[in-house]
MILOMI-993079 format. One record per residue: residue number from 1; x, z, y of N, C-alpha, C in turn. Coordinates in pm, whole numbers, m for minus. Each point is the difference from the previous one (the first is absolute). Example, Ala and Ser with C-alpha at 12.3 -4.5 7.8 and 13.67 -1.06 7.14 Angstrom:
<miti 1 <1319 780 m569> <m89 0 119> <90 0 120>>
<miti 2 <m35 m72 105> <82 6 119> <m77 73 109>>
END
This chain:
<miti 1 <13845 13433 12845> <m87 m40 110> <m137 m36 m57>>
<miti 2 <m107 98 87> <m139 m73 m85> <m36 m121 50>>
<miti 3 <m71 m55 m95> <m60 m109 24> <m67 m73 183>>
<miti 4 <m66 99 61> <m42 m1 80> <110 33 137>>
<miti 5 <37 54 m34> <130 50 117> <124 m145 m48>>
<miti 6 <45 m104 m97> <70 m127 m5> <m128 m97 81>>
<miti 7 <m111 m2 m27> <m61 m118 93> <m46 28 128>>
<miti 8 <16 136 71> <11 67 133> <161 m56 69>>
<miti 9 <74 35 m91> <141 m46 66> <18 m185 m24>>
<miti 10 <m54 m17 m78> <46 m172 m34> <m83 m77 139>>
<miti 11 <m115 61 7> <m111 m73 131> <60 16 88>>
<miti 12 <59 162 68> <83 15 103> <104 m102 69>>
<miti 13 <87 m70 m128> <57 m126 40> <m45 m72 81>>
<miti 14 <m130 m49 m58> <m72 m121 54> <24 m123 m56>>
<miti 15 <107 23 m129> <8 m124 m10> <m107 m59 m101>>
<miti 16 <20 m141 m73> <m134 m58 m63> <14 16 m138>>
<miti 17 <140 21 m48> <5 m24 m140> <197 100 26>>
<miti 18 <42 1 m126> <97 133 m35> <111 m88 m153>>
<miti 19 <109 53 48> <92 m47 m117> <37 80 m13>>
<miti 20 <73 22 m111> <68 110 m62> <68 112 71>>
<miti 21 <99 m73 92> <103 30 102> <m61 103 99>>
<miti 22 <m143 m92 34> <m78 109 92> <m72 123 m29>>
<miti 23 <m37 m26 m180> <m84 91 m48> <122 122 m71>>
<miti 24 <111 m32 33> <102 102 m55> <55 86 126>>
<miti 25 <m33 m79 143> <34 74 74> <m156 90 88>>
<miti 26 <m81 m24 m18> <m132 83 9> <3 137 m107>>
<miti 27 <23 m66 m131> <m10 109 m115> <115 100 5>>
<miti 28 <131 m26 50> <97 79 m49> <24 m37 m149>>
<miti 29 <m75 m54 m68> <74 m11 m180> <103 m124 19>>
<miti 30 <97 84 m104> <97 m142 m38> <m67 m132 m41>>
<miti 31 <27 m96 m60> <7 m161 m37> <m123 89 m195>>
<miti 32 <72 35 m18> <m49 47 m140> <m94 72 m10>>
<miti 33 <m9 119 69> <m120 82 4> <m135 m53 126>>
<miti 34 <49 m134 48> <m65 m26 77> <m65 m100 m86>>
<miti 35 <49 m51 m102> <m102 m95 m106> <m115 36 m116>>
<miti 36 <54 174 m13> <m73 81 m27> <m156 6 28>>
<miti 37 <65 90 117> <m117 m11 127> <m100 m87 27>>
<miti 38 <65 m143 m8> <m86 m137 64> <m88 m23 m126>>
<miti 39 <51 29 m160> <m83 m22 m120> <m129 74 28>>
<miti 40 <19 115 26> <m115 81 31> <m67 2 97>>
<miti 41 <18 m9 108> <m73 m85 157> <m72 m101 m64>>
<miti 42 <62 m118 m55> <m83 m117 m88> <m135 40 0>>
<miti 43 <33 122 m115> <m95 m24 m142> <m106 81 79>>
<miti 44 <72 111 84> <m149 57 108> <m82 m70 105>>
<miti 45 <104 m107 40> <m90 m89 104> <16 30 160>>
<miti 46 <120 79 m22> <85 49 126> <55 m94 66>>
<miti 47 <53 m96 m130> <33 m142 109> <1 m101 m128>>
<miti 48 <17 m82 136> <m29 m165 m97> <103 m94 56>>
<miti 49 <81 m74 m168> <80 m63 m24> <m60 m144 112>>
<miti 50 <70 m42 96> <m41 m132 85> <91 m113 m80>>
<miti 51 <102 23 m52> <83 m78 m93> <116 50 m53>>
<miti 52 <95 m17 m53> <153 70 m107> <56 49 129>>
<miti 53 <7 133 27> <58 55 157> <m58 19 81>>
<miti 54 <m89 m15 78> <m77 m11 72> <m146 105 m48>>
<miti 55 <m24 40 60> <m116 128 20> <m86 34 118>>
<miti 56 <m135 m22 m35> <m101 21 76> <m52 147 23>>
<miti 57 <m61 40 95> <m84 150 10> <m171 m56 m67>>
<miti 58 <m65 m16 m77> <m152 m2 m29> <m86 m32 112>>
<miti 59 <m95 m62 17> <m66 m26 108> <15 19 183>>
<miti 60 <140 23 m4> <79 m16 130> <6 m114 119>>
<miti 61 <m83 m86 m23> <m50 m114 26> <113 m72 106>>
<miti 62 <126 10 m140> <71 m122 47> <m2 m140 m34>>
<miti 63 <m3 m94 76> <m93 m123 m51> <121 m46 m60>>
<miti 64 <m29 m106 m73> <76 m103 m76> <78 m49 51>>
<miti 65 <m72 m88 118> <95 m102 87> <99 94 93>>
<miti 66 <m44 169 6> <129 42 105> <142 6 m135>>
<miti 67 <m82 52 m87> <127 47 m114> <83 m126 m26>>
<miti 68 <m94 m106 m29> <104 m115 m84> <80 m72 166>>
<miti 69 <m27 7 97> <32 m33 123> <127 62 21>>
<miti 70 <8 149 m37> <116 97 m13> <111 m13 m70>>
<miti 71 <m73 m38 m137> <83 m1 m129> <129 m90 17>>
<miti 72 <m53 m115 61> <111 m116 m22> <m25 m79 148>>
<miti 73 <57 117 60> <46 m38 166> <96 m82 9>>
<miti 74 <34 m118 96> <m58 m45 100> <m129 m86 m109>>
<miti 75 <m109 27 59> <m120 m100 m64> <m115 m6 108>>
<miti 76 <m110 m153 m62> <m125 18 102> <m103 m35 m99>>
<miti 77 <m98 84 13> <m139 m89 m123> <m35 m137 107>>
<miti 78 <17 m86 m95> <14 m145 36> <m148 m60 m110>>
<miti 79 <40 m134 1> <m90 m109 m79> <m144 40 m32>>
<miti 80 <m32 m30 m129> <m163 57 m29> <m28 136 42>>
<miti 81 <88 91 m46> <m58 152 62> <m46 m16 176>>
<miti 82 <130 m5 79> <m49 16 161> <m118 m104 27>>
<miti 83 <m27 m127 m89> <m75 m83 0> <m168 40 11>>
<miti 84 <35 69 m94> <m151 49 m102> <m19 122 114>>
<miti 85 <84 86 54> <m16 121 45> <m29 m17 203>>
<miti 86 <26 m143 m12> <m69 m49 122> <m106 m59 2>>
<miti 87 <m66 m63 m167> <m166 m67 46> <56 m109 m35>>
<miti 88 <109 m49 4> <43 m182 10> <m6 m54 m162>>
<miti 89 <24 85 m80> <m20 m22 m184> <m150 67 m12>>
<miti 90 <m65 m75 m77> <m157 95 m58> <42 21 m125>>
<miti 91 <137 m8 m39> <6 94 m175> <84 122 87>>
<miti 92 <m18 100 m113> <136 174 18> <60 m65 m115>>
<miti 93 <137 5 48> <122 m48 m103> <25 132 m55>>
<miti 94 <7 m20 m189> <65 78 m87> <139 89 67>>
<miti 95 <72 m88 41> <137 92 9> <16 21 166>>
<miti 96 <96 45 31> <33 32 180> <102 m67 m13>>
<miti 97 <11 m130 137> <121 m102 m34> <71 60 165>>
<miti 98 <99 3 m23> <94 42 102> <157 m107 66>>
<miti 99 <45 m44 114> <62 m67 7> <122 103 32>>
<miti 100 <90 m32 m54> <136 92 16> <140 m91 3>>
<miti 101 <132 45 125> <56 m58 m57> <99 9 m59>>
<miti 102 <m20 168 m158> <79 m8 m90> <m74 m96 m92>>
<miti 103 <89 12 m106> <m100 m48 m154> <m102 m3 m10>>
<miti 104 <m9 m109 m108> <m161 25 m33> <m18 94 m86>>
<miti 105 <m69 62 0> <m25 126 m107> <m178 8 m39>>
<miti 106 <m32 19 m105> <m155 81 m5> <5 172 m62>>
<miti 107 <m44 59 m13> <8 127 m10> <m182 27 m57>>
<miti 108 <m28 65 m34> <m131 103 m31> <m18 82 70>>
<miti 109 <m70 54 85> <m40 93 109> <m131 33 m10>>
<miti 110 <6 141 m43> <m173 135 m54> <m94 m134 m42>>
<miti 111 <99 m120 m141> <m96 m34 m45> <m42 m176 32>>
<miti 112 <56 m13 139> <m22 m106 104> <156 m111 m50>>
<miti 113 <m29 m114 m20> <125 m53 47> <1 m63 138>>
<miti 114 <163 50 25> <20 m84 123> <183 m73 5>>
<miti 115 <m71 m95 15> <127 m103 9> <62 m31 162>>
<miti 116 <120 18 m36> <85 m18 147> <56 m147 m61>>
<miti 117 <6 m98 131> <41 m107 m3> <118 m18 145>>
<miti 118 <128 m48 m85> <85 m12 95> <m63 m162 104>>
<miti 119 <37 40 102> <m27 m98 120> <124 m30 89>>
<miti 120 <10 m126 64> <226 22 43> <m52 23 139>>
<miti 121 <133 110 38> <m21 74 109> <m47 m72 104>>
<miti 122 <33 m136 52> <m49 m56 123> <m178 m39 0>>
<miti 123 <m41 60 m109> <m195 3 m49> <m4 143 26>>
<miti 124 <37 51 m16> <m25 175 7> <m36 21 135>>
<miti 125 <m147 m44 58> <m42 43 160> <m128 m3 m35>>
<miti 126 <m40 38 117> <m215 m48 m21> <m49 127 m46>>
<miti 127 <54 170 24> <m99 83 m41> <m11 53 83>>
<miti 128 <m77 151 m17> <9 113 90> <m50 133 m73>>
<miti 129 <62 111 66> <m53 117 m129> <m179 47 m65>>
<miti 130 <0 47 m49> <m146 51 m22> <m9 91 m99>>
<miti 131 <m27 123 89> <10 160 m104> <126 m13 m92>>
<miti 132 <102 19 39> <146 8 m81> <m6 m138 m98>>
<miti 133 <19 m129 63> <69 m66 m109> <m36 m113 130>>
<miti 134 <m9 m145 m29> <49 m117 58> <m120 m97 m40>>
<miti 135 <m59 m57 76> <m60 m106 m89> <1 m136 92>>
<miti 136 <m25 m87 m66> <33 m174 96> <m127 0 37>>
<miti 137 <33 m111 142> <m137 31 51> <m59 m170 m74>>
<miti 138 <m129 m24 22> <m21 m63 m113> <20 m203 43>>
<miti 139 <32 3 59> <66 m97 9> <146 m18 m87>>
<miti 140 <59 59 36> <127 51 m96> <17 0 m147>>
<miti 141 <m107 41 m10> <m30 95 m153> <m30 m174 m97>>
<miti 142 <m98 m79 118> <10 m108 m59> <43 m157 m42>>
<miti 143 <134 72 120> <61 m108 14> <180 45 m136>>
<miti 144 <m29 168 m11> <91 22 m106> <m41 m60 m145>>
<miti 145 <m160 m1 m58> <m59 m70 m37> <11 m131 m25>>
<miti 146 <m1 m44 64> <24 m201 11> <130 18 m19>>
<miti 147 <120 79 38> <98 m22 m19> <23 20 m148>>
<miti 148 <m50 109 m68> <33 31 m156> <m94 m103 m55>>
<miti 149 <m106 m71 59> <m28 m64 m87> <99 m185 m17>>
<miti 150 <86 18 142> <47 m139 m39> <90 9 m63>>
<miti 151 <41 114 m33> <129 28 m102> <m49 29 m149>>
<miti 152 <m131 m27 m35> <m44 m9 m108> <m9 176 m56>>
<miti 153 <32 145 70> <m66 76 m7> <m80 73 2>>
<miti 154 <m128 m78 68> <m138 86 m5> <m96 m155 2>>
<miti 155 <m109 40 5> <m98 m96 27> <m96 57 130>>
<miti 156 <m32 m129 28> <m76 19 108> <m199 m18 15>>
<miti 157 <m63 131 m34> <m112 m33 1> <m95 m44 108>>
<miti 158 <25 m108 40> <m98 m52 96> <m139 4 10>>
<miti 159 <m25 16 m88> <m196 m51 m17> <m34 179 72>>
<miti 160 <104 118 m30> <m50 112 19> <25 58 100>>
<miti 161 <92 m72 103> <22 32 142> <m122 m29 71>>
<miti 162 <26 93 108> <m82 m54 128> <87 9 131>>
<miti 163 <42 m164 45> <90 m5 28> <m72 m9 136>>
<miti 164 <m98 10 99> <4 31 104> <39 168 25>>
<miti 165 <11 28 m105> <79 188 93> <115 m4 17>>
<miti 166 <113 m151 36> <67 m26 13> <45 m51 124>>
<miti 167 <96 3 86> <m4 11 112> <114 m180 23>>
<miti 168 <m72 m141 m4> <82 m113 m11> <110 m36 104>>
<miti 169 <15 79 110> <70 26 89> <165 52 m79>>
<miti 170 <m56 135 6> <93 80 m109> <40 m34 m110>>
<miti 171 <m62 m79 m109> <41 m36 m74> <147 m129 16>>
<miti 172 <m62 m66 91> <85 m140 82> <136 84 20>>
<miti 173 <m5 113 88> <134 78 50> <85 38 m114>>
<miti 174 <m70 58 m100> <88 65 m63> <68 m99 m158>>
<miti 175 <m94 m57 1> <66 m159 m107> <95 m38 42>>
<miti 176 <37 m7 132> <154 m33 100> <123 49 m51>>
<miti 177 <m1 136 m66> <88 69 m72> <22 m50 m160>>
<miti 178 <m95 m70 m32> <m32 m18 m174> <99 m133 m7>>
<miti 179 <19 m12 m126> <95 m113 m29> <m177 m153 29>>
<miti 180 <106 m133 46> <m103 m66 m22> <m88 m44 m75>>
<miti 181 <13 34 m140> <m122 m42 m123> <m91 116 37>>
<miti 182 <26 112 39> <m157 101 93> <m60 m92 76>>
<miti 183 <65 9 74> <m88 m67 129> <m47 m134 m35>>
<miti 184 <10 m78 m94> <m40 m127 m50> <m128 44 m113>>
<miti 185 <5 115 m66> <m124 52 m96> <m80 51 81>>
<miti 186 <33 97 91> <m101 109 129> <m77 m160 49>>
<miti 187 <81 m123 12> <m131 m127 92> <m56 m87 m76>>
<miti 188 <28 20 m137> <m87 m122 m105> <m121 194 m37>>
<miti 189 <54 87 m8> <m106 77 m55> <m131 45 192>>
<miti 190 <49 m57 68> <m88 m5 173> <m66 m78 3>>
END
């Protein structure tokens, strides 16, 4: 298969990113001659490694947050990312933080880290989709936030919020769900 006729059929999918499984059933090659193949795709630039399994098409402009959103389903970009990606953080966070409720896991993604953080299922609410993946709306995002930070896993940068893009209504509602040391940090940090 030439080069050009595998990223004609791989786009056809539609999907964002490709594992083995999928790239063996597009190619027709076995498991072996299909590792062949992928050495040389590499090194031409036919495709690009997104992480160990996982395979991108080259400037296919699948974004980050749909792929890593995909990768390790059920998930939502939560905390500093949906933060920052609403205006409410004035830093862009290094990694893509995701609330999930398997494991915690971090992974490398085209380069990017992104860390999934387990959250217990009765917290797992507060998103809605956006271009294939999930994100909290930002109330949520920062009340998952206050929550990892009272458990001593994240910190909370205050000085760099701007916390009127925050809706104090909403925030009040959805702390209702949070254990009470949230809702006791969400009103000493008000």
């Amino acid at each position: 298969m030439r080069d050009i006729d595998l990223i004609r059929a791989l786009q056809a999918t539609g999907k964002d990113f490709f594992t083995l499984a999928d790239l063996e059933k597009v190619t027709g090659l076995d498991r072996e001659s299909l590792y062949v193949s992928l050495n040389r795709l590499l090194k031409r630039g036919a495709i690009e490694r997104a992480m160990k399994g996982v395979y991108v098409v080259p400037g296919s402009g699948g974004r980050l947050e749909r792929i890593a959103g995909q990768l390790y389903f059920p998930c939502y970009l939560s905390f500093e990312s949906a933060l920052s990606r609403f205006g409410v953080l004035n830093l862009v966070p290094y990694s893509l933080s995701f609330a999930t409720k398997k494991k915690t896991k971090t992974v490398n993604l085209l380069g990017r880290q992104v860390d999934y953080h387990q959250i217990k299922e009765e917290l797992y609410f507060g998103f809605e989709p956006d271009d294939g993946y999930y994100i909290a709306k930002p109330e949520k995002a920062f009340l998952d936030l206050i929550y990892f930070a009272t458990l001593g896993k994240a910190s909370l940068p205050l000085e760099e919020l701007d916390m009127d893009a925050l809706s104090l209504k909403t925030l009040h509602e959805l702390s209702e769900k949070f254990p009470p040391r949230v809702k006791k940090r969400l009103d000493d940090i008000l």
